[in-house]
N, C-alpha and C positions, 0 to 999 in steps of 0.2 A: 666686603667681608661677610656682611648676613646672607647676602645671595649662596654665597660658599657654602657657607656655613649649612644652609637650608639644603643646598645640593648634596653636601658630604653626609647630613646626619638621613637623608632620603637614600643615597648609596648605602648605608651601615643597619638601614633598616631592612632596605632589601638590596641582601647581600650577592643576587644573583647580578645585580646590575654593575657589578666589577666584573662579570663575564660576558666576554661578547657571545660566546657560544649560547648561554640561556636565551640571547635573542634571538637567535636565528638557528634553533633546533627544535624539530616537533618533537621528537620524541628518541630515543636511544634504545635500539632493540639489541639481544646481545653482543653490544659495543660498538654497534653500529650506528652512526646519527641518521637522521629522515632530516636534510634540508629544509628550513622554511621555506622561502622561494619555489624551489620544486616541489615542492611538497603544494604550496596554492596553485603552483598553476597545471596542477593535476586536478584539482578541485575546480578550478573554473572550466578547464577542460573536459568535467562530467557535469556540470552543469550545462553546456554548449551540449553535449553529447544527447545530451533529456530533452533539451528543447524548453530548459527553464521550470520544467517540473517537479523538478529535486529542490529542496529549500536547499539555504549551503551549508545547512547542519548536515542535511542529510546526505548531499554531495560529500563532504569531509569524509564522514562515516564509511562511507563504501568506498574511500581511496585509503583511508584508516586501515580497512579489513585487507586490502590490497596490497599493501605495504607491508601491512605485519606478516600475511603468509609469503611476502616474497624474500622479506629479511628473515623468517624463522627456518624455508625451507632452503634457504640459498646455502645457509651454513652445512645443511645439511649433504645438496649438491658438491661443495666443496671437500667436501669429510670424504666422500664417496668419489670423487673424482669425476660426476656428471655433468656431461654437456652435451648440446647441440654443436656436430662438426655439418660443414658444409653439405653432404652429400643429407644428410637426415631433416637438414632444413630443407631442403627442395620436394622430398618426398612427403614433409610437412605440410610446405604450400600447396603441391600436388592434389593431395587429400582433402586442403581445407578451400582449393580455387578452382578444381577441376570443373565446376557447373559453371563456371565464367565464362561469358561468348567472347570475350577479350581474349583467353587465353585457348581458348580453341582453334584448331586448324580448320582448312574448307572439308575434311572427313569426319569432325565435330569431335575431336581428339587431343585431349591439352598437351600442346606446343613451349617446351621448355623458351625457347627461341622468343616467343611473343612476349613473356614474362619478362626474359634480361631486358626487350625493348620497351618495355611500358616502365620497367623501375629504372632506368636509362633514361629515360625521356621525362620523367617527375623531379628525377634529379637535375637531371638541365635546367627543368623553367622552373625549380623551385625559387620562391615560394608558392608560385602560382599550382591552381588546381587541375587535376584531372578529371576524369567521371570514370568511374569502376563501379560495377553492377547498378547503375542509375544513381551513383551518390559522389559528391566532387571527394577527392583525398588531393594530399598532396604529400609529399616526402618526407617530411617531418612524422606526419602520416603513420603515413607507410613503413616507417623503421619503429615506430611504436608498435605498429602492428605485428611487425616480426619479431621483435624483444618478446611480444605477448605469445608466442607462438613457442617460440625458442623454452621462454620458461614452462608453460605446456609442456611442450614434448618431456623438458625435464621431471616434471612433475611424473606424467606417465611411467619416463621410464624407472622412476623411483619407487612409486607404489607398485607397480607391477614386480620388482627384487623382492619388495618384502610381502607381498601376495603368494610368490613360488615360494617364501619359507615358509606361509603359515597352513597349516594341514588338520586336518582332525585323524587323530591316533585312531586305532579299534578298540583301546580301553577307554577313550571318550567317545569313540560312538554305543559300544557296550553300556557306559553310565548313561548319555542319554537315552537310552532304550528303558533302561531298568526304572529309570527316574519315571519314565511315561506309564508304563507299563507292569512296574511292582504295585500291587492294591491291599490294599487293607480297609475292613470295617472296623467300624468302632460305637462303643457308647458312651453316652458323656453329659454331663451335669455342669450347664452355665447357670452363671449367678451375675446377671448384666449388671453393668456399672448403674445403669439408669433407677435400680434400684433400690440404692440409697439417694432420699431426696439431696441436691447441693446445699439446702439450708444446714446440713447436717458435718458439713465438713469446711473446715480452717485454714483457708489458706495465707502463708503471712507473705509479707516482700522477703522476706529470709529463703521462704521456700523456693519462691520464684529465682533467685538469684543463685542459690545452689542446683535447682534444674538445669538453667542458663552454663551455668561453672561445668555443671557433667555432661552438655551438651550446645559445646560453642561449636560446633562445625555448623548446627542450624541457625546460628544468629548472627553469623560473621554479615557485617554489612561494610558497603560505601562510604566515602565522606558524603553526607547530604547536609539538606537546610530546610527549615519549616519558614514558611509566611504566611501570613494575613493580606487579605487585600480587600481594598471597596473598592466595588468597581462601577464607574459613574458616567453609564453610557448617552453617544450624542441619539436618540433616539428621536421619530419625528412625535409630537405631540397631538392629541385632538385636534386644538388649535391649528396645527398644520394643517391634518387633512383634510380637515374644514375647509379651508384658506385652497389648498390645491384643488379642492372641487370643485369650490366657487371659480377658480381661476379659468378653468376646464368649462363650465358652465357660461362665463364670459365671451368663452369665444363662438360661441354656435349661433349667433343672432349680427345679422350686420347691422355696420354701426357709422357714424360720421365719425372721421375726424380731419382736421384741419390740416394739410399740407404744405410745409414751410417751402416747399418750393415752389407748389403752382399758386401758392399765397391763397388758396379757396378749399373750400370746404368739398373732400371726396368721401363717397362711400367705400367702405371697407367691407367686402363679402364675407361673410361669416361659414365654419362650417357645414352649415343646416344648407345651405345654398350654393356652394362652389360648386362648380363642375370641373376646377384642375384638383383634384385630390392630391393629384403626387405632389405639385407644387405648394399646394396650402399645408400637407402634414408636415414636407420638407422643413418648413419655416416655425411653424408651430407647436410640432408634435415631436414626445421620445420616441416613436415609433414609426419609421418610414414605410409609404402605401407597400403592401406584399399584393402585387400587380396582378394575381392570379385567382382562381377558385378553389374554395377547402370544402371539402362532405361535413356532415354534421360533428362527427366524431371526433375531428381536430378541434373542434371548439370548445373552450372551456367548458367543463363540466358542470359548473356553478350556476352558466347564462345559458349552455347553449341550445336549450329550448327556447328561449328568448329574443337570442338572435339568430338561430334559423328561420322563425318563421316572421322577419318584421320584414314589409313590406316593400319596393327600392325605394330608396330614398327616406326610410324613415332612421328613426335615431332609438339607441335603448344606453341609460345611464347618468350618471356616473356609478361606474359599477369596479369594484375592485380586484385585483389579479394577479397573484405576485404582489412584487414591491411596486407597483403602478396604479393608478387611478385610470379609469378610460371610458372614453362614449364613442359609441360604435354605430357607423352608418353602413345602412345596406346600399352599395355602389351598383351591382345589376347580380343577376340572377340566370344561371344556363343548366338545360341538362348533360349530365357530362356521365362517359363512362366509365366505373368505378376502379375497372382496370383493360388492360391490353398485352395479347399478345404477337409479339411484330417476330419476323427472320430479317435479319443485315448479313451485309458482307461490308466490312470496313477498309476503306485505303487512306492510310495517313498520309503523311507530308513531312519534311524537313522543318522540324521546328514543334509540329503538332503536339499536344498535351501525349505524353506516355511514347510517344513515337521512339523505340529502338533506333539506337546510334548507327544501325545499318540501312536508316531509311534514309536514302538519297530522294528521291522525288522532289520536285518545286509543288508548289500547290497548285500550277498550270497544269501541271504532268499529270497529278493526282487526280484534276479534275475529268480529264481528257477519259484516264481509263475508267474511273467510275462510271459515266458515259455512256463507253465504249459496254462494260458490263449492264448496264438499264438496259440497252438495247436489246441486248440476246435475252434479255431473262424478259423481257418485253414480249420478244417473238416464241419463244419457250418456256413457260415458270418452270419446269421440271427441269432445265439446267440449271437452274439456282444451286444446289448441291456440290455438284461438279464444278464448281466455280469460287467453293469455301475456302479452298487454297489458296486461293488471291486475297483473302481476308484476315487482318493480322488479330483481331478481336479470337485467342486461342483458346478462350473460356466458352462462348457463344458457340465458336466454331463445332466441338465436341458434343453440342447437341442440338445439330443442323442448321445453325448459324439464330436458334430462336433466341428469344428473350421475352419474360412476362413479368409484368409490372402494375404496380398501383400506380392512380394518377398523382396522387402524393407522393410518388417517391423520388428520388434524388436523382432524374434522369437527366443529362444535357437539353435546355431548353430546349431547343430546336428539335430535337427526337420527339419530345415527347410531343411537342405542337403538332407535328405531323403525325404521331402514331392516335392522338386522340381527337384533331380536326377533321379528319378524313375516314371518307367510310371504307369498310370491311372489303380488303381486296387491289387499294391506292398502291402505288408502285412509285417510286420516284426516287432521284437522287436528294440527299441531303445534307448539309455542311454544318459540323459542330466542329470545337473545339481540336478534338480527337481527328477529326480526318472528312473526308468523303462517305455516307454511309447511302447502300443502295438499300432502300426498307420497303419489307413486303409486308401488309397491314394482314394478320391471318384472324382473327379473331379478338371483338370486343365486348365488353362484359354488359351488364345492363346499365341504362341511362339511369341516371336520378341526380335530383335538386343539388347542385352546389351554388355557394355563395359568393362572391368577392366583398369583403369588409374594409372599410376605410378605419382605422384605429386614431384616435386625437389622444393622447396619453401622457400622462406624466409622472416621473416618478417620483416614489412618496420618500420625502428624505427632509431632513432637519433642517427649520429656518434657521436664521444667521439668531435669530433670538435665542431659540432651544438648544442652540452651542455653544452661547455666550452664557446661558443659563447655568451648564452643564459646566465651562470651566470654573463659574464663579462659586459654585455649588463643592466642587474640587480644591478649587484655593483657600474658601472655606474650613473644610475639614482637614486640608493639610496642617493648619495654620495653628487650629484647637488641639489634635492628636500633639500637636512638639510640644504641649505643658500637660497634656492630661491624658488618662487612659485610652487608646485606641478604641477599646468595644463600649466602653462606657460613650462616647462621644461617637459611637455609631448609632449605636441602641437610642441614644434622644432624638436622634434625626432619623430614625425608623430606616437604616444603609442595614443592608445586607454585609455580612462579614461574612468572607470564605477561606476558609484555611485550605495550606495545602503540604503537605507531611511529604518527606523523604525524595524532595528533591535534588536530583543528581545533578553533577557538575558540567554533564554534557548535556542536558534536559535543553528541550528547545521548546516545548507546549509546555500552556499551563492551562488545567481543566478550566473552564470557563471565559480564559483569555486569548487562547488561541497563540500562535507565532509570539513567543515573549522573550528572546535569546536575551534581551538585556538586562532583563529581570534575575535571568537567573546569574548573569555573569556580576549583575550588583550583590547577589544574596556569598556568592562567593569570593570577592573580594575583599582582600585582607583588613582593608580601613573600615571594612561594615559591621558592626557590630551589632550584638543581640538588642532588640527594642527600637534598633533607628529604623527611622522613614522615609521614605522617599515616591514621589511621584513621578509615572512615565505615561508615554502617549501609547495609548494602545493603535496596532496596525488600522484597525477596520474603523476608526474612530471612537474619540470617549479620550477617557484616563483612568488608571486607577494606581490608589494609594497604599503602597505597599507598607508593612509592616516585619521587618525579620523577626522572627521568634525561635528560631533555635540552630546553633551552628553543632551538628553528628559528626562526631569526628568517625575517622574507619576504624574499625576493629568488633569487636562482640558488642552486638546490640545491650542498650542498659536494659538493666530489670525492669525498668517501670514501660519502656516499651516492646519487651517481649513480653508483656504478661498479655497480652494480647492471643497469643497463639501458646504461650507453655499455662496460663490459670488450665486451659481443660487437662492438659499429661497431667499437670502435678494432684490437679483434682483426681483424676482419674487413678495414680497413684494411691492417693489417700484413702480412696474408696474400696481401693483391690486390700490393702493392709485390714479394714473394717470387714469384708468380707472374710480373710482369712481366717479371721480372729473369729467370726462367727460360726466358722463351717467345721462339722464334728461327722463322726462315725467312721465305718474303714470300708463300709461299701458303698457303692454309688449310692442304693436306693436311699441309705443311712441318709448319705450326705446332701440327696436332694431334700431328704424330709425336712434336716436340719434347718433349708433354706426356703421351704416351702416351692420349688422346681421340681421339677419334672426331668426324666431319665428321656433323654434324646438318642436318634441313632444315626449312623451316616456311615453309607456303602458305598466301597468300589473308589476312597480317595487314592488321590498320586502327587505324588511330590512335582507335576508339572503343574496342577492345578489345585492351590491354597486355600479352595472357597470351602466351607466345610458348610453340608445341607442343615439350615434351618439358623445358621447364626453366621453366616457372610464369610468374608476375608477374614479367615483368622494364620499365619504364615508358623505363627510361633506353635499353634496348638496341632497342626498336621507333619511339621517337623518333629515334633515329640513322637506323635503316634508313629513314625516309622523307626524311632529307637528304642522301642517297646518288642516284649515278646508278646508274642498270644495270649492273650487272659493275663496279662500285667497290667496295675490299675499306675499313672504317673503320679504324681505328685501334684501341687496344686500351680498352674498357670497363668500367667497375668496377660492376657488376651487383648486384642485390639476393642472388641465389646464388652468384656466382662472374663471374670475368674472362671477357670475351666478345669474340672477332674476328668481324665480317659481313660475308657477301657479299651484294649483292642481286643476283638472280640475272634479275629479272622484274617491272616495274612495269607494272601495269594500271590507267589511270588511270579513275574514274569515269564513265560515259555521262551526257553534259551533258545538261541541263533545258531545256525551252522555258522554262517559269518556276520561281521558287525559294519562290514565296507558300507553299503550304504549308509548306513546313521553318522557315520564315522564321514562321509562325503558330505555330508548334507552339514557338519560342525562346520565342516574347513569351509565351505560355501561361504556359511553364515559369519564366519571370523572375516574371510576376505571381502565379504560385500560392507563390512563393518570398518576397515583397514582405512580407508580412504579418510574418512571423519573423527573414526577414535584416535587413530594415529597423529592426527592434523591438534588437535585440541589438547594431547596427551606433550606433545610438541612446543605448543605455543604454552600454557600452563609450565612448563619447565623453562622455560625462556626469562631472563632477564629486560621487562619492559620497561621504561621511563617515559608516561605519558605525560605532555604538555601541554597537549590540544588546548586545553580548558582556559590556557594562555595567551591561547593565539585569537580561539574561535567563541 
């Protein structure tokens, strides 16, 4: 009966838990549910799609955005009666497969015929994959892919309807014209806000809150959450990299020790003395031998005078580098040149790296004609050219089969051995990964000094002490904060307290923590309440001790955290009233006296451009001066920098059009390049949403 009892009063608390639908709905767009289930496995299916790059907040989000425009604009499909019919789907794929060697004919012509056979044949061995344009699909696929096309198309042919209605008139290309093009000078007396000091004005939380009241469109916020946190990271200590030095230092000197199996005492080679490098780093080192030669440049910038020029076989460190410690031996020394430029003709193989699904060849066959091509260009180098067509390398080929390269750079071993072991003029076949390559050596750059470095390295990271330190250090302070004040009980233990303000319900960072999704889904759930704490393990290691400090509900921000951005309006408010009240006389020069300013002027304004000369953006005071006669002084202005009196001094009105068609073109341009995005947001903003995400994710 308590078990019940504990279940039923948990159902009544949270009432959704009598519906099975609050468990398995993301979200309800107008009336329409978003499946949990499909809904995730659309979400892992963009995660697979990135290659893991997407966090799965972030995957959500862009299946979120995906969603919403498919359930906002689907209604709208249906209202209109749009759809994809079979014939507009093929001219679909058409347009979006035609560059496919798959769907080409032997005239290089997309082949309706090839298509029914490859979506024919996906279908058969589904689940199993395909390869289409070098990437496996399979059926499943493949009907996602034309769902995504189909709703496309719809999309198109929907903003294109309301593209052909929208137009720009000739009385709004006339108004744009006039608006550019009517000018007026003027003179005018600012009185900047900046001129009364702020010590001179009052502002109370009353004010602030009736600013707030006459303008809630800018304070409407989110549901958020405020936290505290100390954050008490595993970090390695001196004592560490002390200890990793020495370690690093330990192994450079051979050493006995006792071998429990040949029961006698063997020498142990040390660094300073190996001659297998690759097999001692292998064993010893975070860093495996790089088997080759680097130029000075590639070397750290810290050492790499140091270790360019140490002698072979000499040692320089422990020197640090990155998150690594390391001592570095000079293994040999060659002149090498700094770059190469070589001509190939490439023959791949059945199988070979990048090798096109039309390459039949065995790697017998492949090697026969490459061969067969050494020979003639053997006995002719000027056939080389003429013989580019045999080479599938279609990058290279385009300009004479060359290629030039640094020795450092990311060539297939085997190419590069030969284009920079051999001198100037070498010819031969050669076999990498990619295929068969015949390479003619044309030019090498100059020799100089490179190194091969053996690296003994380890990385600098926290003892089993300085983590043992760090939780106990954490259970510590959890333990104090549950009877006593959080910052007081930071502050005696010198922890760093970071707050973090107006965090949202979908938030997946937190400044200074990095990846914190559970952080935030504690700060939002309903059992958490203001002042509790709680400790979690941060990703990269450490912990830190959270503290909630404020649950935001949605709606108009409160007064005490808009004062923020409304103290300068309402100041500025208060200051334009102090100025009014000071400013006397009926003519400009009067009224600049009054104020001790100066009578300003500004020619040739337009109603496309607000900026008035000598006092910035002001929107409000060049709207005025165009509902002024000539030689009308305005009334007094409450300006973005300050109080402003106007004279207009000189209106020139725009020279009239024979026609207004162009300006009048160039509206309807600018409405319809806009259609696509205002229209979409104008859409979704009218839409009835019920977001649950923050439930699930």
């Amino acid at each position: 009966m308590a078990l019940f009892s504990f279940v039923l009063a948990d159902l009544f608390k949270n009432s959704d838990g009598f519906s099975s639908k609050s468990q398995n709905v993301i979200a309800t767009i107008n009336g329409e549910d978003i499946e949990r289930d499909d809904f995730m496995n659309k979400v892992e299916a963009a995660q697979r799609q990135f290659g893991g790059t997407l966090t799965n907040t972030q995957a959500m989000n862009r299946v979120w955005d995906q969603e919403v425009n498919k359930a906002v604009m689907s209604s709208q499909y249906d209202a209109l009666g749009i759809s994809v019919e079979r014939e507009q789907m093929r001219d679909l794929l058409r347009t979006n497969l035609g560059s496919f060697e798959e769907f080409k004919n032997e005239a290089g012509i997309f082949d309706e015929d090839k298509l029914n056979e490859f979506i024919a044949n996906l279908k058969a061995i589904s689940p199993q994959t395909s390869i289409l344009g070098g990437s496996p699909i399979n059926y499943q696929a493949w009907t996602t892919y034309e769902n995504n096309i189909a709703i496309t198309g719809s999309q198109n042919t929907y903003f294109n309807m309301i593209k052909a209605g929208v137009i720009g008139t000739l009385a709004e290309g006339e108004l744009d014209y006039k608006l550019e093009n009517d000018r007026v000078d003027v003179k005018f007396v600012q009185v900047p806000y900046s001129s009364i000091p702020d010590s001179l004005v009052t502002v109370t939380k009353s004010d602030i809150a009736s600013y707030v009241n006459r303008n809630p469109s800018q304070y409407e916020v989110e549901a958020s959450r405020n936290i505290n946190f100390v954050h008490f990271k595993e970090e390695p200590s001196l004592e560490d990299e002390t200890n990793i030095q020495s370690n690093l230092t330990a192994l450079l000197d051979d050493k006995v020790e006792y071998n429990d199996i040949t029961k006698a005492n063997e020498t142990v080679i040390g660094f300073k003395n190996t001659t297998d490098h690759e097999g001692y780093l292998s064993v010893n080192s975070a860093l495996k031998l790089y088997d080759d030669f680097v130029f000075k440049n590639v070397l750290p910038t810290a050492v790499a005078d140091s270790l360019f020029n140490l002698e072979k076989g000499e040692l320089y460190g422990p020197y640090k580098d990155g998150n690594m410690y390391k001592i570095s031996k000079l293994i040999d020394v060659k002149q090498i040149a700094d770059s190469v430029k070589v001509r190939h003709i490439l023959i791949p193989f059945a199988g070979a790296t990048s090798a096109a699904p039309s390459i039949t060849k065995t790697e017998a066959e492949a090697k026969v004609t490459a061969d067969s091509i050494l020979r003639v260009v053997k006995r002719n180098r000027s056939k080389f050219k003429s013989l580019l067509d045999l080479s599938s390398d279609t990058v290279s080929n385009e300009k004479d089969g060359e290629i030039e390269f640094a020795y450092n750079s990311g060539m297939a071993p085997e190419f590069k051995a030969f284009a920079f072991d051999n001198a100037k003029g070498s010819l031969d076949v050669v076999k990498t990964d990619f295929g068969f390559h015949i390479i003619e050596i044309l030019t090498q750059g100059a020799k100089q000094r490179a190194v091969k470095l053996g690296n003994l390295a380890q990385v600098i990271e926290a003892s089993e002490q300085t983590i043992d330190n760090a939780f106990n250090q954490t259970s510590k302070f959890e333990i104090a904060v549950a009877e006593s004040d959080f910052n007081e009980v930071a502050k005696e233990n010198n922890y760093t307290v970071r707050p973090v303000s107006n965090m949202g319900a979908l938030d997946e960072s937190i400044p200074g923590l990095g990846y914190q999704r559970a952080i935030v889904r504690w700060a939002f759930d309903d059992d958490s309440k203001v002042g509790d704490v709680k400790r979690f393990n941060i990703q990269d290691g450490g912990y830190a001790v959270v503290r909630l400090t404020a649950k935001n509900k949605k709606g108009v921000m409160s007064s005490e955290k808009a004062s923020v951005s409304a103290l300068p309006e309402v100041r500025k408010e208060k200051k334009a009233e102090l100025i009014r009240a000071g400013l006397s006389g009926t003519t400009l020069e009067d009224i600049a006296a009054s104020q001790n300013q100066a009578v300003k002027t500004a020619a040739g304004i337009n109603m496309k451009n607000i900026t008035l000369s000598g006092a910035g953006r002001e929107p409000r005071v060049v709207g005025t001066a165009f509902g002024l006669e000539e030689g009308e002084m305005s009334q007094v202005i409450d300006g973005v920098s300050g109080v402003f009196v106007i004279q207009v001094t000189k209106i020139t009105p725009a020279a009239g059009l024979d026609n207004y068609q162009a300006a009048a073109n160039r509206i309807g341009n600018a409405k319809a390049a806009a259609v696509n995005t205002a229209l979409y947001e104008a859409l979704k903003e009218a839409s009835e949403i019920d977001d649950n995400r923050a439930t699930f994710y």
